[in-house]
C-alpha positions as CSV (number, residue, x, y, z in Angstrom):
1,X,0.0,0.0,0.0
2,X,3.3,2.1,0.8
3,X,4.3,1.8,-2.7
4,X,1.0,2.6,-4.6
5,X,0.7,5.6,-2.3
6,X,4.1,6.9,-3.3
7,X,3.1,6.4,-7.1
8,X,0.0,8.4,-6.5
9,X,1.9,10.9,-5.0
10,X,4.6,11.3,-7.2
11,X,1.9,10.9,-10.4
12,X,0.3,14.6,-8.3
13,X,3.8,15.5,-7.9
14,X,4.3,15.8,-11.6
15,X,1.6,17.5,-12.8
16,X,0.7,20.4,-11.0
17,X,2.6,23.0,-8.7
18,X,0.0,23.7,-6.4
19,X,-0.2,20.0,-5.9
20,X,3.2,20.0,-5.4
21,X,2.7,22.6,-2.9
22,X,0.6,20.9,-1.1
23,X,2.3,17.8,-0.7
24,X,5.6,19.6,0.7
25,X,3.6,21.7,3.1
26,X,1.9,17.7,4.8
27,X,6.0,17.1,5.2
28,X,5.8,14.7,1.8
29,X,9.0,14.6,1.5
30,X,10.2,13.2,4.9
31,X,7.3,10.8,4.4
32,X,8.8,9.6,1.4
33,X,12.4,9.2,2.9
34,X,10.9,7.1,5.6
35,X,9.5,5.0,3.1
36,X,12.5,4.5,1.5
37,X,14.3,3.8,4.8
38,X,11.7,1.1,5.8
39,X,12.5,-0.6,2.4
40,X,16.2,-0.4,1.9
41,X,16.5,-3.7,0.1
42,X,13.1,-3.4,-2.2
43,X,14.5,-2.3,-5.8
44,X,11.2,-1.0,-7.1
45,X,9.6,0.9,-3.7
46,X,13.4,2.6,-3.8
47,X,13.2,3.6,-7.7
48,X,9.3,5.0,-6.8
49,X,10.4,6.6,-4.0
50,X,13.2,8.4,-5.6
51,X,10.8,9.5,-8.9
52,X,8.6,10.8,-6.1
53,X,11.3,13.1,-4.8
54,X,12.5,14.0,-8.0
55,X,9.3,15.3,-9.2
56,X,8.8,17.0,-5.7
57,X,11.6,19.2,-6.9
58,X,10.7,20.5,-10.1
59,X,10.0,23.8,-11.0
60,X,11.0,25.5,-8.3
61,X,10.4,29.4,-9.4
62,X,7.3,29.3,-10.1
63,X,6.4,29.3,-6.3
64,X,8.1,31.0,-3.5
65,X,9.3,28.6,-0.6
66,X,8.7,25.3,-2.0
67,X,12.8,24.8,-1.6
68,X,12.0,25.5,2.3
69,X,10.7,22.1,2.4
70,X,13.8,19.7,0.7
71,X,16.9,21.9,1.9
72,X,17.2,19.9,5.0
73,X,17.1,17.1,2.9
74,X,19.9,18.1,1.3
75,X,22.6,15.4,2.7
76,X,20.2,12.7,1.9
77,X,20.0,13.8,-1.8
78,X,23.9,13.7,-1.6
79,X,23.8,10.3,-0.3
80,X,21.7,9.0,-3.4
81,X,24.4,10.8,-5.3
82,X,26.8,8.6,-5.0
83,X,24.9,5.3,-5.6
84,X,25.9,3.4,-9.2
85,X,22.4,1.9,-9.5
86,X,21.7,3.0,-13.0
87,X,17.4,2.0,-12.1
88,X,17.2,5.4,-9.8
89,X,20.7,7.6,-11.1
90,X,18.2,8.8,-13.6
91,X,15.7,10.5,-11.0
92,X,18.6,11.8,-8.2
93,X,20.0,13.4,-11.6
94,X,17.1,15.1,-12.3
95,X,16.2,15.9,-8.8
96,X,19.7,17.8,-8.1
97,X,18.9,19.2,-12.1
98,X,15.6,20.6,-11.1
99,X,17.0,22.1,-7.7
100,X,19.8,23.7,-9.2
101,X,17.4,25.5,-12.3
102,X,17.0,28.5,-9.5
103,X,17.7,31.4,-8.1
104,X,21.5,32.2,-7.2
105,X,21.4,31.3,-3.6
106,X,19.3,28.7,-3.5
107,X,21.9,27.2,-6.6
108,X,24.8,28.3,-4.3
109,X,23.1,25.6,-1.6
110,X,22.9,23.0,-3.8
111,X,26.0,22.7,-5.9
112,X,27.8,22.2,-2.4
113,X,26.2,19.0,-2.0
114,X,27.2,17.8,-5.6
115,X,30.4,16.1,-5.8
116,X,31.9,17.6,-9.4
117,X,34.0,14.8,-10.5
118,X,31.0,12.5,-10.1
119,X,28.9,14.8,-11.8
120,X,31.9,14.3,-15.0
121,X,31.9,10.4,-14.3
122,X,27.9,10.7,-15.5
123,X,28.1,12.4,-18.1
124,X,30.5,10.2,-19.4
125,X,28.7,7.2,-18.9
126,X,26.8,5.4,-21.9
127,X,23.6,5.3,-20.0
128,X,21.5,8.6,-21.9
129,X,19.0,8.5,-19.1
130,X,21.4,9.3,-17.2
131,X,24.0,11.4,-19.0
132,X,21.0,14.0,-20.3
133,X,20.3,15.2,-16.3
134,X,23.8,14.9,-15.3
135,X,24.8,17.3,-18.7
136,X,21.4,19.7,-17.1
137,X,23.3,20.2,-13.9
138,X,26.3,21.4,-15.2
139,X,24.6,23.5,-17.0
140,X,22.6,25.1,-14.6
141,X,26.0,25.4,-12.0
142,X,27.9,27.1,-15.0
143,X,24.7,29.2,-15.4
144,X,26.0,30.6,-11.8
145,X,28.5,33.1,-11.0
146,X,32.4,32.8,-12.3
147,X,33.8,30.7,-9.2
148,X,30.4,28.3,-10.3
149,X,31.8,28.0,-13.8
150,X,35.0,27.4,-12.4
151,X,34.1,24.4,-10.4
152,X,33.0,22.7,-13.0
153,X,36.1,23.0,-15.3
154,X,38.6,22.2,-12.4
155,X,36.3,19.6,-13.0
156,X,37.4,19.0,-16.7
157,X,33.8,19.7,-18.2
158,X,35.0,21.0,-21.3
159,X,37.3,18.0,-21.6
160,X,34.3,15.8,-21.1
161,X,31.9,17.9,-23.7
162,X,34.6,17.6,-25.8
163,X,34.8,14.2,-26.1
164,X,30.7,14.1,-26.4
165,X,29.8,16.0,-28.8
166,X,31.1,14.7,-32.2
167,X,28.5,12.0,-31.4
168,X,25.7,13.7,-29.7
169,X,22.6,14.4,-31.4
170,X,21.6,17.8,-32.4
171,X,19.8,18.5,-29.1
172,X,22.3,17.3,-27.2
173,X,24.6,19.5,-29.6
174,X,22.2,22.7,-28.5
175,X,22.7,21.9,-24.5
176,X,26.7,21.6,-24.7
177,X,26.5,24.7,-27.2
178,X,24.1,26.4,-24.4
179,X,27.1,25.2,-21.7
180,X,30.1,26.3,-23.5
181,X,28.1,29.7,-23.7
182,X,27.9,30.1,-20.0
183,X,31.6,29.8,-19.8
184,X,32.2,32.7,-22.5
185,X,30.1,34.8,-20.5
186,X,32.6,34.5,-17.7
187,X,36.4,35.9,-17.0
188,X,39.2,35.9,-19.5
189,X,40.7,33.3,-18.0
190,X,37.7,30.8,-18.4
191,X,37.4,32.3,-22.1
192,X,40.7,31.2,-22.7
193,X,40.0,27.8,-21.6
194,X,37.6,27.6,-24.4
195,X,39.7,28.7,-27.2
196,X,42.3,26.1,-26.2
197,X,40.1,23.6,-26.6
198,X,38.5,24.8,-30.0
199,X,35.5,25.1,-29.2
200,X,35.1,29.1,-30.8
201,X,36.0,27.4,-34.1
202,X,33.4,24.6,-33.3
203,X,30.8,27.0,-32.8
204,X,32.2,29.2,-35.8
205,X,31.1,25.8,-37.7
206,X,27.8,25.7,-36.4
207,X,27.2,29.1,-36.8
208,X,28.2,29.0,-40.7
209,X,26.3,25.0,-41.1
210,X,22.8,24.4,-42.0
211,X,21.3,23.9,-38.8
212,X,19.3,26.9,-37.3
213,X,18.3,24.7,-34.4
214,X,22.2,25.4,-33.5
215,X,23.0,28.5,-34.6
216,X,21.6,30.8,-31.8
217,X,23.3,28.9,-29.3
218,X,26.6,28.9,-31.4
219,X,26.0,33.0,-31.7
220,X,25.9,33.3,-27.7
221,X,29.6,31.1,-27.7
222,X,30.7,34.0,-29.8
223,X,29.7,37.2,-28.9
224,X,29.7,36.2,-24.9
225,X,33.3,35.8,-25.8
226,X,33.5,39.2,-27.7
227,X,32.0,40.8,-24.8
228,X,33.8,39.4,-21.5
229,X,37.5,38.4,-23.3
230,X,40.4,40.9,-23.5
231,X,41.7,43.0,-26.6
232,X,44.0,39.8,-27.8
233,X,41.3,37.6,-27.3
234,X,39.0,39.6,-29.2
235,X,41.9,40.3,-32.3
236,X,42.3,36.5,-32.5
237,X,38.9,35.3,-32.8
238,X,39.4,38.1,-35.6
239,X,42.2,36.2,-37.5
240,X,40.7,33.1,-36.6
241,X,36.9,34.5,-38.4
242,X,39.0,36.0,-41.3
């Protein structure tokens, strides 16, 4: 009965934020964690349990407060963070994706509970259930402030993209574009990372190819680059264009 309640709950969860709302505010997501504590061996009440909390995180500017609710969860979400079940890495990776597609300080929370290098170790993996969320939370941390962005390439995110995208598919080509944007829009320094790994030339390519689906993305690589990078930056990207 446990575990058809949870479905319900996280079926509610999904849909609607007032729902949401409400579920948070009758302590749902403790509720939940017990349930998954009083089943630590059951597979399938774990994978519901976790789907539940993930969707108990979503969208989480459309109404004030609802973070109020899962930040003292926090160290649990970490927990599930490190597990290598590929059945519920899917949900925790959109859970952390969902909380981390916010404000700045609720972000600045939440990226300290996400361990970077696993965060690279996902996207790397062949699973692209998994690697899709893990790429959104990069995203969204890079999204951040400069010493964000600059977690994430200590990290070696643009080594990792780099090795992604010559096979990714065209939406996956727009989120990595959309990532390697965030990093031009930071200091020269992380600019310069960029250009060392050719990635102005790649989106030069995009930019001058046949896709349109690409090309804004490519556009913000370039002129987030133009705008934040210093005068020889700027003269090469010149040479580079010409």
């Amino acid at each position: 009965m446990a575990e058809q309640a949870v479905w319900a709950l996280a079926n509610i969860a999904g849909d609607i934020d007032e729902y949401r709302k409400m579920i948070l505010e009758q302590d749902g997501f403790s509720q939940i964690i017990a349930v998954m504590e009083r089943n630590p061996d059951k597979l399938s009440v774990l994978k519901n349990c976790i789907w539940c909390l993930s969707n108990l995180c979503r969208n989480q500017n459309r109404i004030p407060g609802l973070f109020d609710y899962i930040q003292p969860h926090l160290l649990f979400l970490q927990n599930l963070f490190k597990w290598d079940n590929v059945n519920v890495l899917p949900d925790i990776c959109w859970a952390f994706a969902f909380l981390t597609n916010s404000n700045p300080e609720q972000k600045k929370t939440v990226i300290e509970y996400i361990d970077a290098n696993k965060l690279m170790m996902l996207i790397r993996c062949n699973k692209p259930s998994i690697q899709y969320p893990a790429l959104r939370i990069a995203g969204n941390i890079v999204s951040g402030d400069e010493n964000d962005t600059q977690r994430m390439l200590d990290a070696g995110l643009l080594n990792v993209i780099a090795e992604i995208y010559p096979r990714a598919s065209e939406s996956w080509k727009k989120e990595i574009l959309w990532i390697i944007s965030n990093v031009t829009a930071g200091t020269p320094k992380q600019i310069n990372m960029v250009m060392k790994m050719g990635f102005i030339n790649l989106a030069m390519n995009e930019i001058n190819g046949n896709s349109s689906y690409l090309q804004n993305d490519a556009f913000f690589v370039i002129c987030n680059a133009i705008n934040g990078g210093n005068v020889e930056q700027v003269n090469l990207k010149e040479c580079n264009d010409s």
